[in-house]
C-alpha positions as CSV (number, residue, x, y, z in Angstrom):
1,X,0.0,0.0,0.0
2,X,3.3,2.6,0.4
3,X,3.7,2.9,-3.2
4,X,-0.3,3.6,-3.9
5,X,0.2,6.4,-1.3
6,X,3.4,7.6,-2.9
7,X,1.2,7.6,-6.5
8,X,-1.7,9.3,-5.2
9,X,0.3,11.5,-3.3
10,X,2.2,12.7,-6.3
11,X,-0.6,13.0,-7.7
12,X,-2.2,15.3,-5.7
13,X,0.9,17.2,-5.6
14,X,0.5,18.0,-9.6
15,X,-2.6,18.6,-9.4
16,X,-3.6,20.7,-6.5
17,X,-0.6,21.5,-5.9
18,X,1.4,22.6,-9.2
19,X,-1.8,22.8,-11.5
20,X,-3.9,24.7,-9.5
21,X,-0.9,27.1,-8.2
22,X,0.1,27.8,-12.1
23,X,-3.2,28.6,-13.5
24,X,-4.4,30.4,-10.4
25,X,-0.8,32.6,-10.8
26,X,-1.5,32.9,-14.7
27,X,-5.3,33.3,-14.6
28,X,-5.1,36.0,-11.6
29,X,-2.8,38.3,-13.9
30,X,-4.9,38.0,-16.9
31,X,-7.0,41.5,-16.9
32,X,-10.3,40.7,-15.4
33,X,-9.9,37.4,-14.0
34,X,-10.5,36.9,-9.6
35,X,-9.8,34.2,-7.8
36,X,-12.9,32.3,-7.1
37,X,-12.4,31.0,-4.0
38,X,-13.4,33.3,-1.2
39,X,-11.9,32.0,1.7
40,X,-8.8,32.6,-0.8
41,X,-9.6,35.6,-1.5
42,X,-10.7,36.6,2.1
43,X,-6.9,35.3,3.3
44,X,-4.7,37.1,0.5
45,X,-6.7,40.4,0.6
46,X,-8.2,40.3,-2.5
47,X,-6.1,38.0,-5.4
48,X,-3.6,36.2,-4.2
49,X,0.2,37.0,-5.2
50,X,2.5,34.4,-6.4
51,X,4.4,34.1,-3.2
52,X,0.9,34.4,-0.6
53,X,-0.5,31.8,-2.6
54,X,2.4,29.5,-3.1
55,X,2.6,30.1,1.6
56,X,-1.5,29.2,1.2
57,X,-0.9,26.3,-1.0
58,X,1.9,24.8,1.2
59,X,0.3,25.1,4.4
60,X,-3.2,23.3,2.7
61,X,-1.4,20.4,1.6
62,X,0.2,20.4,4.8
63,X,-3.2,19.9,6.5
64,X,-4.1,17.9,4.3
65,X,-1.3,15.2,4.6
66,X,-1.5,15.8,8.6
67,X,-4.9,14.5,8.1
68,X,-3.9,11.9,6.4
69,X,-1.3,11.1,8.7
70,X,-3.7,11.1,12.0
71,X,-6.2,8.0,10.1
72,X,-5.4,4.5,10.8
73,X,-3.5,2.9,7.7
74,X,-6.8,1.7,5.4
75,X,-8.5,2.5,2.0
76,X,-10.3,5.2,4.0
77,X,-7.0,6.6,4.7
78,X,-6.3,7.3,0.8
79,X,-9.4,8.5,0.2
80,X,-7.4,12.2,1.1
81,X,-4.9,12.4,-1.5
82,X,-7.2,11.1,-3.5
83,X,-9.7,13.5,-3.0
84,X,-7.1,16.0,-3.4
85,X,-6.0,15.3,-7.1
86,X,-10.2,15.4,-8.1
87,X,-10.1,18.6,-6.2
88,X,-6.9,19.9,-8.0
89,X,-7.7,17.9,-11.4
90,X,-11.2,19.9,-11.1
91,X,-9.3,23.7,-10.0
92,X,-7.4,23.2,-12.8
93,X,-9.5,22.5,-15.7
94,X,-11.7,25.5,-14.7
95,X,-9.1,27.7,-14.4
96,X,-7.8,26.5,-17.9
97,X,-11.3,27.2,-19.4
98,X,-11.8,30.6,-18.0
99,X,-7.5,31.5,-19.1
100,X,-8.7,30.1,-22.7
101,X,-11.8,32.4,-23.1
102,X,-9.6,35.3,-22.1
103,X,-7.1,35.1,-24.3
């Protein structure tokens, strides 16, 4: 089970992590474009800079994993990287779309 934790956790770390950070970055400097998050957008002040939001992203995935790390070793357990890399795959193809139609 170690190595389908290190897959789904890499996974997650592309996804939410790297996708969602670069097209957040990209879309947020695109004229017109907000973050659509609020609690995002409630902790950065408004749209989030490169550097706040790569801080916000770190600290998320941090909670994230020490949730992870608190549940007994079972399938339940991976359900959290898991979830994170829909969340992420999700984040990231939305923010594609709405970068597309703006440029």
């Amino acid at each position: 089970m170690a190595s389908l934790d290190a897959i789904l956790w890499s996974a997650a770390t592309l996804a939410y992590g790297l996708g969602d950070y670069v097209t957040t970055v990209l879309g947020v400097r695109m004229a017109g474009v907000q973050e659509g998050n609020p609690i995002v957008r409630l902790i950065s002040g408004g749209d989030p800079g490169p550097g706040s939001f790569a801080v916000l992203k770190v600290v998320s995935v941090a909670l994230f994993f020490a949730t992870y790390w608190v549940l007994k070793p079972t399938l339940a357990r991976l359900a959290v990287p898991a979830a994170l890399t829909l969340l992420g795959a999700v984040v990231t193809a939305r923010n594609v779309q709405i970068i597309r139609r703006r440029a």
